[in-house]
N, C-alpha and C positions, 0 to 999 in steps of 0.2 A: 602763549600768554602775551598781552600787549601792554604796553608799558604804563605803570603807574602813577597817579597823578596824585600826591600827597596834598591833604590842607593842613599845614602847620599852624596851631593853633597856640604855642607858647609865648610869643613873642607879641601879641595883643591881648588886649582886655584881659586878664585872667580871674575876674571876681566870679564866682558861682560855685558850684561843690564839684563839679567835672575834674579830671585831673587835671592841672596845669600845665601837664607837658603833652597833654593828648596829641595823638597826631591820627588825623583819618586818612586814612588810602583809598582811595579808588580804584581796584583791581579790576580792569577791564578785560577778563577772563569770558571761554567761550567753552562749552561742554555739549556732550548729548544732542551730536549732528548726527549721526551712527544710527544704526541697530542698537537697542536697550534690550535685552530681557523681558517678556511683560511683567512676572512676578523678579524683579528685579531685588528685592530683598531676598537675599539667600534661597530663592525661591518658593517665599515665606508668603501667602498672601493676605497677611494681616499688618504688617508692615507696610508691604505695597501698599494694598486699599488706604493706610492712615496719611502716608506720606503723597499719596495721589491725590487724595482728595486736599490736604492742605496747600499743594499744589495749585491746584483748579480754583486757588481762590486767590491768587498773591498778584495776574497780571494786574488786575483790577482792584483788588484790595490796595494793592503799595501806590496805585496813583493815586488812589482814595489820598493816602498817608502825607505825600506828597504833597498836594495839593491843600490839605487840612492846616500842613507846619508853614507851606510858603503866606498863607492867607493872613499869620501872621509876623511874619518875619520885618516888618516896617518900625526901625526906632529898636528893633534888635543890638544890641553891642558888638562891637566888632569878632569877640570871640564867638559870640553865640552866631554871627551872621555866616562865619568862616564855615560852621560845622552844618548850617543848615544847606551850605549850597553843595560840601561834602554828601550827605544826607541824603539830597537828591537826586545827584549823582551815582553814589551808590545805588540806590532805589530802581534809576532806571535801568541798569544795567541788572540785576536782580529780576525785572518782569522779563525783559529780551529773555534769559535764557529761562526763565519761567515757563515763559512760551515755549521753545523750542521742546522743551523735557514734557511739556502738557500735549504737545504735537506727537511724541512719539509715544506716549500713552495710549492714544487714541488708536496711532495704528498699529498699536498691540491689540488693539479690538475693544478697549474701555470706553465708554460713554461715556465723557465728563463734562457735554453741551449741558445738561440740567443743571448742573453746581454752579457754571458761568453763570447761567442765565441767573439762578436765584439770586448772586451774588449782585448783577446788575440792576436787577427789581429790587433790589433790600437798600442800592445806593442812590437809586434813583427816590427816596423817601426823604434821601438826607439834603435834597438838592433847596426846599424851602426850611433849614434847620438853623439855628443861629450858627456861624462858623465857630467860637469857641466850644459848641458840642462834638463838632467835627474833631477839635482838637482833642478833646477830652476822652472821645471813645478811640483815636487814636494814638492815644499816649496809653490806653491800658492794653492793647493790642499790640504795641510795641515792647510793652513789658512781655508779653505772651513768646514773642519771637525771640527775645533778647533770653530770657529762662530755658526756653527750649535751646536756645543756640549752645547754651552754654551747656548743657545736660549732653547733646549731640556733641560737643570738643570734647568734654571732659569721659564722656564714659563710653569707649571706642566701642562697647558691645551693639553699639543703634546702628553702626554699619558696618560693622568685624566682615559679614560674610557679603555684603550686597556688593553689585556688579560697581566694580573701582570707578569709572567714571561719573556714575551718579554719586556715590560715594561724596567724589571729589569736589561734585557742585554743591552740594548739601553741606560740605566744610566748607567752605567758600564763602558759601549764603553765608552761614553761623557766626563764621570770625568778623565780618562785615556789621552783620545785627548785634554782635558783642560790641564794638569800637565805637557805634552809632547808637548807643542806649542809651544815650543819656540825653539824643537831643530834642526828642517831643515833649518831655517831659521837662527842659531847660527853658523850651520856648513857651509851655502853659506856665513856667513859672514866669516868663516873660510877661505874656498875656493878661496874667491874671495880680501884676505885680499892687493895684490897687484894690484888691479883694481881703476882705479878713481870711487870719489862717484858718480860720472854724470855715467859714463857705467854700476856698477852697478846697480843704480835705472832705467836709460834704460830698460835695461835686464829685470829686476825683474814684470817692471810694462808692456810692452809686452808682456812679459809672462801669467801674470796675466789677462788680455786681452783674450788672446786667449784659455787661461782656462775655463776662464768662456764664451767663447761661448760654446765650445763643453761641456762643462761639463752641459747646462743648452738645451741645443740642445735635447744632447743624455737621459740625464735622463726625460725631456717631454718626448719625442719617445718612449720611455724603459717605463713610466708610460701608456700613453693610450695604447699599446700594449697587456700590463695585463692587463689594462679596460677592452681592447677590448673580454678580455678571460674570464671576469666575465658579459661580455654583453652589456659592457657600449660603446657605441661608439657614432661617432658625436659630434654636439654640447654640447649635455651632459655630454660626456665626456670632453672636453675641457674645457666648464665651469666648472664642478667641479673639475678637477684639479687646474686652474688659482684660483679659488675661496679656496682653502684651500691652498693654495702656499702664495698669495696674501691679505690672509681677516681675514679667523679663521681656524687655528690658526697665518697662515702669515708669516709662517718661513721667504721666501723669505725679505718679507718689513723688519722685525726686524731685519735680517742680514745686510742691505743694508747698514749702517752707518758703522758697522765694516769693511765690504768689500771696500766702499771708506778710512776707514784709511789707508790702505794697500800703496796707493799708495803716502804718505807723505815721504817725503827724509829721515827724520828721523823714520822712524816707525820702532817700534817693537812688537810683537805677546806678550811682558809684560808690553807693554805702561799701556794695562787693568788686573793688577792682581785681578783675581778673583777667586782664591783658595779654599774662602769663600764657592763656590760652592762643592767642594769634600768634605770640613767640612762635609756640613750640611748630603751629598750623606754616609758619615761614622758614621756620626753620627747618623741615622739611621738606619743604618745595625751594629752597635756597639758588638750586640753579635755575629753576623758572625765574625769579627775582630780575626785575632791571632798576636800572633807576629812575629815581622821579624827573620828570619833565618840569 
């Protein structure tokens, strides 16, 4: 593990609903150079297929992200500016090993050139979009990661039995999009600080809407796909997807309560501070740990 780079975020600006003492890290951690398992969940391939295909979509999706929050970062507060270039940071260190674990997918023998590609024909649409759209379907997307992240620290059964090193990067990723949740959503309230509350929440909860079809569309399709490449197709494919989405471990159901806060007038991504979780996620890797630069 290489040494962490903290953006201390207490000591300026502190007006927004973010915690006050936030601090983001930048853990520039490297995983899944190795040999992986191809059904790397417990040798589950229903797991595999969901978490590979969500994979196959993060190099390109988090520049998407990236690029959406920097476009408008001008006239930012110092606190808010602190966390977006944390943010980034994070972000790009997140597609690197993105890459690498989507590298060794492949040569387990999974196809996952058609999910890139769709994902780059679907961003290539957003290229004449107004940039606060950009923002918009990126702050509900962020919600998306940040809920799962938080499901994957808190309920150790999503990786109880998978090969430790992916494991490791999937807690990594999590506590990262936990600490970082709050800042797409700080900077449309940036963005949009001249807008009434009714058009904002419009906007945001439309959005949110039409995310999560596609987003729950594409990543089913994206899943039996690679079933279909391990053999699994049909009904059986379908039912065990629906059935580990929905049952055990149930990502989908346990998100479902966070996902409807979204759409409250007053929400924010730190209504639930749960920091608690990167505690425990350091505290366990304690002697990895160095100190900030």
């Amino acid at each position: 593990m290489n040494a962490q780079t903290k953006f201390d975020v207490e000591t300026v600006d502190t007006s927004g609903p973010a915690p006050t003492d936030l601090e983001i890290t930048v853990r520039d951690e490297r995983f899944n150079r190795n040999t992986t398992p191809s059904r790397w969940w417990a040798g589950e391939p229903f797991g595999t297929a969901w978490h590979n295909a969500l994979s196959a979509t993060f190099p390109r999706g988090e520049a998407f992200f990236i690029e959406a929050v920097k476009a408008h970062r001008e006239g930012a507060p110092p606190k808010l500016a602190a966390e977006i270039r944390a943010f980034v940071k994070q972000e790009i260190n997140h597609t690197r090993e993105h890459i690498a674990f989507n590298r060794l997918a492949e040569d387990a023998g999974y196809d996952i050139k058609a999910i890139d590609k769709r994902v780059e024909e679907m961003l290539l649409l957003t290229k004449d979009r107004p940039a606060i759209a950009n923002l918009a379907v990126t702050m509900a997307l962020e919600h998306y990661t940040a809920m799962m992240a938080h499901e994957f620290l808190a309920n150790p059964k999503h990786f109880e039995n998978a090969d430790p090193e992916v494991r490791d990067m999937w807690r990594w990723h999590s506590v990262e999009e936990v600490e970082h949740k709050g800042v797409a959503y700080d900077t449309w309230l940036h963005a949009t600080k001249d807008w009434s509350g009714w058009k904002a929440w419009k906007v945001r909860s439309i959005v949110m809407l039409s995310v999560t079809s596609r987003f729950f569309r594409n990543r089913w399709n994206d899943s039996l796909n690679l079933l279909a490449q391990d053999g699994i197709t049909g009904w059986k494919a379908r039912w065990g997807l629906f059935k580990y989405l929905t049952v055990s471990p149930g990502v989908v159901t346990r998100i479902f309560p966070a996902w409807l806060a979204y759409f409250k007038p007053s929400f924010h991504p730190w209504d639930h501070d749960d920091r608690e979780l990167i505690g425990k996620y350091e505290g366990e890797f304690e002697d990895a740990l160095m100190p900030a630069e």
